[in-house]
N, C-alpha and C positions, 0 to 999 in steps of 0.2 A: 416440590418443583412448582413450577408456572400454572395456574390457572386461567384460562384462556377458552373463549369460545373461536373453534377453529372455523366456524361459517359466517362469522361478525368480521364483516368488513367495511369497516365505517369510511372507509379510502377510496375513490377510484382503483380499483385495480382489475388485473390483466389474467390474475390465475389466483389458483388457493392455494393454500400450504400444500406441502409434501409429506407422505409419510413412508416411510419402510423400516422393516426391523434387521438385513443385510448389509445393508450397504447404502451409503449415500455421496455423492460431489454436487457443490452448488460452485457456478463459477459462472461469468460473465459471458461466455458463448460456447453453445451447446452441442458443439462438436471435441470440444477440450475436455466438459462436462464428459461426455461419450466415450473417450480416451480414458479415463480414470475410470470410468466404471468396469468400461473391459478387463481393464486392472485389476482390478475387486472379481468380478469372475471368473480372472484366471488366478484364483489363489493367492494373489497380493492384498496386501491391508493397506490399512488408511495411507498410511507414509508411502507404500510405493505410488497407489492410487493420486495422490498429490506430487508427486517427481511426476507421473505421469502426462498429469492435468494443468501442472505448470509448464513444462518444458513444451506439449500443444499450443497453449496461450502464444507462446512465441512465433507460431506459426500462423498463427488462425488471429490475432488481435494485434499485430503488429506497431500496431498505431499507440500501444499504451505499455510494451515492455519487450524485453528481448532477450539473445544472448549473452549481449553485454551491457545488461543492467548486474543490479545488486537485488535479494530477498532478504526476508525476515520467516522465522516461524516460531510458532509456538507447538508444542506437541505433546498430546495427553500419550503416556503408555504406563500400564501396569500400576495407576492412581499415580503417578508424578506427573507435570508438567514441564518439559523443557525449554529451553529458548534455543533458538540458533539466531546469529546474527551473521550474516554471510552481508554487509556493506563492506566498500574495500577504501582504502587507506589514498591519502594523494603521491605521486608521483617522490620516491625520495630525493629528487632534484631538483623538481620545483617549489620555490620558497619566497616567500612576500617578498620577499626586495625585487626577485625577479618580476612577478606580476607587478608591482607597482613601476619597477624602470619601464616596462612596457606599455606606462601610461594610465593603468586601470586603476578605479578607486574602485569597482567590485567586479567581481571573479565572471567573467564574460557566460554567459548563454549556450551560446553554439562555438563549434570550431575546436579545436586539440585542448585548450587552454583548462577548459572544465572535465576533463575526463579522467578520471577515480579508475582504482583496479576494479574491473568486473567481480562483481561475487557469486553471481547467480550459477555459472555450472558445477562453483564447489559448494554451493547449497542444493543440488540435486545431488550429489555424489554424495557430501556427507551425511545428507539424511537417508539414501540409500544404503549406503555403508552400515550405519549405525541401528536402524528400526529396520529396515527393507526384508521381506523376504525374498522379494523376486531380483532376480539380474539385473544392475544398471539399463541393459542393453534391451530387457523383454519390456521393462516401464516403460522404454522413450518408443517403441517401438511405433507405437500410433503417431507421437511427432513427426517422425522419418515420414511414414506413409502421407500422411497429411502436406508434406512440404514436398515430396516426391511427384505423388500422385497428383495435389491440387485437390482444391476446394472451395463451395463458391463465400464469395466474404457475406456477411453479415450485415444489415443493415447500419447499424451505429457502428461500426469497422466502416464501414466503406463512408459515410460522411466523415468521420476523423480522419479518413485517409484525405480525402478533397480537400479536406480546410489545409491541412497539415501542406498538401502540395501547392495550393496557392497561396500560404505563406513562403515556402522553402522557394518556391521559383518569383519571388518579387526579393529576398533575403540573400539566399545563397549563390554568391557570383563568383568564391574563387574556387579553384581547381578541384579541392580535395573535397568539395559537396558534389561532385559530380557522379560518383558511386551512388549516393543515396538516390538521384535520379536512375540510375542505370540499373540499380536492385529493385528499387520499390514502386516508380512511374516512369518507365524508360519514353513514352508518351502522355500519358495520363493515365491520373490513381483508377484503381478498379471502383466501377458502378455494384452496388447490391448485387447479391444474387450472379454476378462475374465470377469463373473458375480464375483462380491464382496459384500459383505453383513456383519452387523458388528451390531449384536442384540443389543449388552452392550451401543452402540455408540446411537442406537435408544431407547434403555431405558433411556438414560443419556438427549436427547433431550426431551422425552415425559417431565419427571421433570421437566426439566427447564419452560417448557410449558406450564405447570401446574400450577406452582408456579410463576411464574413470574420471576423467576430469583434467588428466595428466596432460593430453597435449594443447588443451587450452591455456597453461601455465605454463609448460616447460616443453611444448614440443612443436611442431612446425607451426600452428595456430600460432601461439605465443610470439615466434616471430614474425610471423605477417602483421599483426595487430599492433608490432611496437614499431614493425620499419614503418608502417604508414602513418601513425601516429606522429615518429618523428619527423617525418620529411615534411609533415603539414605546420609545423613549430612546436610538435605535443612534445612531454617531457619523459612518458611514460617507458617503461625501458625494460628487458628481460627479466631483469633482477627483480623485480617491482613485483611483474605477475609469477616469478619462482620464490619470490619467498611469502604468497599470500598464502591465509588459512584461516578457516573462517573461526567464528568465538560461539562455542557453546556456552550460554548466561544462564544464571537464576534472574527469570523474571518476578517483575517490581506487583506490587498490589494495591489496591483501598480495598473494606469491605463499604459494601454500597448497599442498605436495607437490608442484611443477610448475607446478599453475594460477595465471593469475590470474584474481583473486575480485572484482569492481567493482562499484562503489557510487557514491552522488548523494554529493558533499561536504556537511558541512554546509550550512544549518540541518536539511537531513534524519540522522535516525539510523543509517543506513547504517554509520559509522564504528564504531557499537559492533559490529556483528557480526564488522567487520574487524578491531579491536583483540581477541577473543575468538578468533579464529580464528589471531591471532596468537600468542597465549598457548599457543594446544591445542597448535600447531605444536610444541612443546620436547617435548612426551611424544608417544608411541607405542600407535598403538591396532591392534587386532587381532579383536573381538570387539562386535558392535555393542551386544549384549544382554550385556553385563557391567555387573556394578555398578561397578566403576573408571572403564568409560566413562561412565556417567553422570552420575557423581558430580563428575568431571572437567570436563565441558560444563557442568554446570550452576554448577559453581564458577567459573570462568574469564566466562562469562555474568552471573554477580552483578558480579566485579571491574569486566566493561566497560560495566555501566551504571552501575555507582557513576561511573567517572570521564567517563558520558556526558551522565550527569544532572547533574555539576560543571563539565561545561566545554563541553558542545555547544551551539551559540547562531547566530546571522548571523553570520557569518564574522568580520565587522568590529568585533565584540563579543569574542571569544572572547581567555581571555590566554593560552592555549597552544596551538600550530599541530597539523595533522593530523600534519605529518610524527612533531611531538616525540611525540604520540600511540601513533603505530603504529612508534617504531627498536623496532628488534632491541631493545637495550638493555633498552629499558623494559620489553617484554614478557615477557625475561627476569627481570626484576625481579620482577611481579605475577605470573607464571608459581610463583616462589619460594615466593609465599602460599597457595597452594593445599596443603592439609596432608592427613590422613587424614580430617579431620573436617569437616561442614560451618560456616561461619565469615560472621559478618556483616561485608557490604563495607562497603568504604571509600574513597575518593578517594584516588587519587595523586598526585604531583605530577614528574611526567615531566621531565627538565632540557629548558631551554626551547630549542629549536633553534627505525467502520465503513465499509469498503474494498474496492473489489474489483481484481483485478489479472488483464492478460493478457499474452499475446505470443505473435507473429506472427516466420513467416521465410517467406520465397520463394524459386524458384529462382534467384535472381541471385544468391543470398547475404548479402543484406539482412535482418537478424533487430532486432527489437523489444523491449523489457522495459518496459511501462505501466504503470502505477498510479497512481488519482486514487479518492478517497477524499471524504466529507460529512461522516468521523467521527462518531465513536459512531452508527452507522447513520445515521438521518434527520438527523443535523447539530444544527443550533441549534435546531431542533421552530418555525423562521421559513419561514413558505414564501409569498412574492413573490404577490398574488392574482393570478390571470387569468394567469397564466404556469408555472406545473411547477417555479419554481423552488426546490429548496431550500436554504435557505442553512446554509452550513459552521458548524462552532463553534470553529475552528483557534484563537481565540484561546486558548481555556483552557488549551493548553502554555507558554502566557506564566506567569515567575515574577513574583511581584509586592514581592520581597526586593529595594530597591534596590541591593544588591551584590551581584546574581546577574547572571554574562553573560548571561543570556536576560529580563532583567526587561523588563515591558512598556516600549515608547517606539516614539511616534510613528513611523508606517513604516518599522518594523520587523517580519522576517518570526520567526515563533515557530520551536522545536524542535517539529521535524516528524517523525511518527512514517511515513511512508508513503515505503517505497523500495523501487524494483525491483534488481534482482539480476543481474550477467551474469557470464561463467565463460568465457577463453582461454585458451590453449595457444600456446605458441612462435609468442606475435604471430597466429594466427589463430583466430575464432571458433570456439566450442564450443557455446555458447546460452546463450538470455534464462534465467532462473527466478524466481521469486518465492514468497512466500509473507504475503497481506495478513492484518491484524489487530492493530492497533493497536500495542503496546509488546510482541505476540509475534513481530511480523516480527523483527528481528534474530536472535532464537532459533531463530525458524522458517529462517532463513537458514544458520545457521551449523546445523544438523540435515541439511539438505539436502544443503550442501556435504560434511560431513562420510558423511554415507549414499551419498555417489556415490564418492567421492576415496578415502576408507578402506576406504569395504565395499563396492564395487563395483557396489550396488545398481543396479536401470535406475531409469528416472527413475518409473515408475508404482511399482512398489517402493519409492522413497526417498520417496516421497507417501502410501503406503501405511502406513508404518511407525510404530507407536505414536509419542507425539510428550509431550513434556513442557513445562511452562510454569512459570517463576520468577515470582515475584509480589512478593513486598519480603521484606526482613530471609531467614529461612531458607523463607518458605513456596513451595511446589512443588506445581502442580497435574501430576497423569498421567492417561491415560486410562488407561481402563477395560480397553481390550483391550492395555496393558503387564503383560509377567510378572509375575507376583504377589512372584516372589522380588527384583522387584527394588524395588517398594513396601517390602517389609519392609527388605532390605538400606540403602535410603536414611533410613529411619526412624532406624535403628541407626546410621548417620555422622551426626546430628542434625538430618537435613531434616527440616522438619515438612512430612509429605507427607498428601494429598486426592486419594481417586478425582474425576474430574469425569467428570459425563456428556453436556457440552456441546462437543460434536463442535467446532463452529463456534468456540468458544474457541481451540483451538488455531490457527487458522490454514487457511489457505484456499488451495492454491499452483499453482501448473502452472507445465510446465517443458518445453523443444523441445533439444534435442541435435543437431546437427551433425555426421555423421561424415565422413571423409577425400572418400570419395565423392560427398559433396553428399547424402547422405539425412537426411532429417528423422526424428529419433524425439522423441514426445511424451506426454506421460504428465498427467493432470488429478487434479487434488482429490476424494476419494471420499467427503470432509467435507461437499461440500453437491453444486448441479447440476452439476457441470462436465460440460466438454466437449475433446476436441480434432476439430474440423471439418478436414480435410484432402484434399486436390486430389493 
């Protein structure tokens, strides 16, 4: 495994690794954190401890996912690896001719028009179902409590909430945004450290709880969520959310120096950070804070969203497979591109052969990688009255080019930007990681892997460490706290580079490590609340 000095922290940071040999959840606020662990000592393993510590986050992080988002997981048990894909599919009635008579050349932001089947409560149910020891009902228990009772928000909650409102109230002026004001700033957003509490939001989790997931698809939920859906012009309809079900996959891999590096298969984006990481793989790195290194990543990065954005779609859509994607060959090839200078990408053509994220391990060995997301924080700015719900905007990754693999059509699931992360060694577990935030996760990915793998970083270190973000054509945002020489150095290869001072742009991660021993090290996000809770 990793060699690492766990007191070497070459980074500004805020705390040191974590360790325990029980139990562990790293998640972005440390009362959701807190929830899972409860979990874990009341006899639950990693999978319930993650139903738990997700379906919290909806409570306590409102600003970056909900009930009516979508998840992803990955899941170690018994030496296999799962996938779940709980994204959900577009409205079987809504179909391009309709968005486009409506004026649109792409798939609208906010309002009915981008809202996808939720997947997110049949991704607590089915992973409870299937790994869970404990009740549906005993996991969410802590969500209920936390939505019942109140809690106070979190510092980086409560600034997402403000910006969030003083967008939504200069933005939202017709009828049916007026729930979101009435659930979530019925005056104004909560200040830090402000008790919040949201009855409808904990009555809406007890059901689900109960039911297993049932009456969020087919039972009184289900029709609250489609009659307001429809009445605001949404297309979304009974049948929609009674015939959804989520997709248990074999996830995709590269081996990267040794590891493998695993990812959701399409529709999630997963694949670009694979395809990049395959690319890095042909050079040789040494120096994490060089301009070559960055120059390199950030190149290799452009190429594999250029060809992710050209061909990543539903599976059944796509006209060239993951495998042709990620041969050796290919990535030889695009590897080739990568020059002294920085270069606007382009699509290849391979020969054809707002988010929050956690994870949980326990002492069986049982490790977790989550993430369910409402995008662009509060979602579609639709929020279900008298229930907490707020609803996704997943459609607007829909192309509206009818000769694009990802073009809208009926029950059809969109290019999905929310994927968790996990990391083996010689067939056995090493740990979950992640890193949520929209079109920076894969960056954020492939920075991670590369801060562990090359620079032997610990994991609070590799989450520590300045972080950079590609944006289109040549633009590259860095933070503030990256060497100065290397802003200028990038400048001069032709990136057009930007200080940013928005912490939370970059990415949001946490990550659990596995050593030979069965100990857990974990390391959290210093970008906003995180936490690692550990037994």
């Amino acid at each position: 495994m990793f060699s690492f000095d766990a007191l070497n922290y070459p980074y500004a940071s805020r705390r040191n690794v974590v360790y325990a040999n029980r139990g562990m959840v790293a998640t972005s606020q440390p009362l959701a954190a807190q929830a899972g662990l409860r979990v874990l000592q009341a006899g639950g393993n990693a999978m319930d401890a993650a139903v738990a510590t997700a379906a919290a986050l909806t409570v306590v992080e409102p600003t970056a996912n909900g009930i009516g988002g979508d998840a992803f997981a990955l899941v170690w048990h018994k030496g296999k690896l799962h996938g779940l894909n709980a994204s959900g599919p577009a409205p079987q009635s809504l179909t391009l001719e309709k968005m486009t008579a409506l004026g649109h050349t792409e798939v609208p932001k906010y309002g009915p028009l981008p809202i996808t089947v939720p997947g997110t409560p049949a991704a607590w149910a089915a992973l409870s179902e299937r790994f869970g020891r404990l009740p549906l009902g005993t996991a969410m228990a802590g969500a209920i409590e936390l939505a019942q009772d109140g809690f106070p928000v979190s510092p980086s909650v409560a600034f997402a909430w403000q910006q969030a409102f003083k967008l939504f109230k200069q933005q939202f002026k017709d009828a049916h945004f007026q729930s979101w004001f009435d659930t979530f700033a019925p005056e104004r957003a909560p200040q830090a450290g402000e008790m919040w509490r949201s009855l409808a939001h904990a009555q809406t989790l007890q059901s689900i709880a109960e039911s297993r997931a049932d009456s969020f698809y087919r039972g009184a939920i289900a029709e609250r969520i489609c009659q307001f859906v429809q009445s605001a012009g949404g297309y979304l309809s009974p049948s929609d959310l009674a015939d959804y079900r989520v997709d248990w996959c074999d996830p995709i891999s590269v081996n990267y120096r040794g590891y493998d590096v695993w990812e959701i298969p399409p529709n999630g984006h997963g694949l670009v950070a694979l395809m990049a990481l395959n690319i890095l793989q042909g050079f040789e790195f040494t120096d994490r804070d060089s301009l070559l290194t960055h120059h390199r990543q950030i190149e290799a990065i452009k190429l594999a969203f250029a060809d992710g954005f050209a061909h990543i779609a539903e599976p059944a859509h796509m006209r060239v497979s993951v495998s042709d994607l990620l041969s050796a060959a290919y990535a030889k090839e695009r590897q080739a591109l990568i020059g002294a200078r920085a270069t606007l990408p382009l699509p290849g053509e391979p020969s054809r052969g707002g988010t929050v994220y956690l994870c949980t391990a326990d002492k069986e060995g049982n490790m977790v990688s989550f993430i369910q997301s409402n995008y662009m924080g509060f979602g579609s700015g639709m929020v279900v009255p008298g229930t907490g719900i707020s609803l996704h905007n997943r459609g607007n990754n829909f192309s509206l080019k009818a000769d694009h693999p990802n073009c809208l059509a009926p029950g059809k699931r969109p290019y999905h930007t929310i994927i968790p992360g996990f990391l083996t060694k010689n067939g056995q577990a090493v740990g979950p990681f992640g890193v949520m935030g929209g079109f920076m996760q894969p960056q954020g990915h492939v920075q991670m892997v590369m801060n562990t793998v090359d620079f032997g970083l610990n994991p609070q270190a590799a989450l520590d460490a300045p972080r950079w973000e590609w944006e289109t054509a040549n633009r590259v945002n860095i933070e503030r706290s990256m060497p100065e020489h290397l802003y200028h150095g990038l400048a001069r290869l032709g990136h057009e580079v930007s200080w940013s001072n928005n912490r939370i742009a970059f990415g949001r991660g946490q990550i659990i490590w596995r050593n030979a021993e069965g100990v857990l090290c974990g390391g959290t996000e210093p970008r906003t609340d995180g936490a690692v809770a550990a037994w």
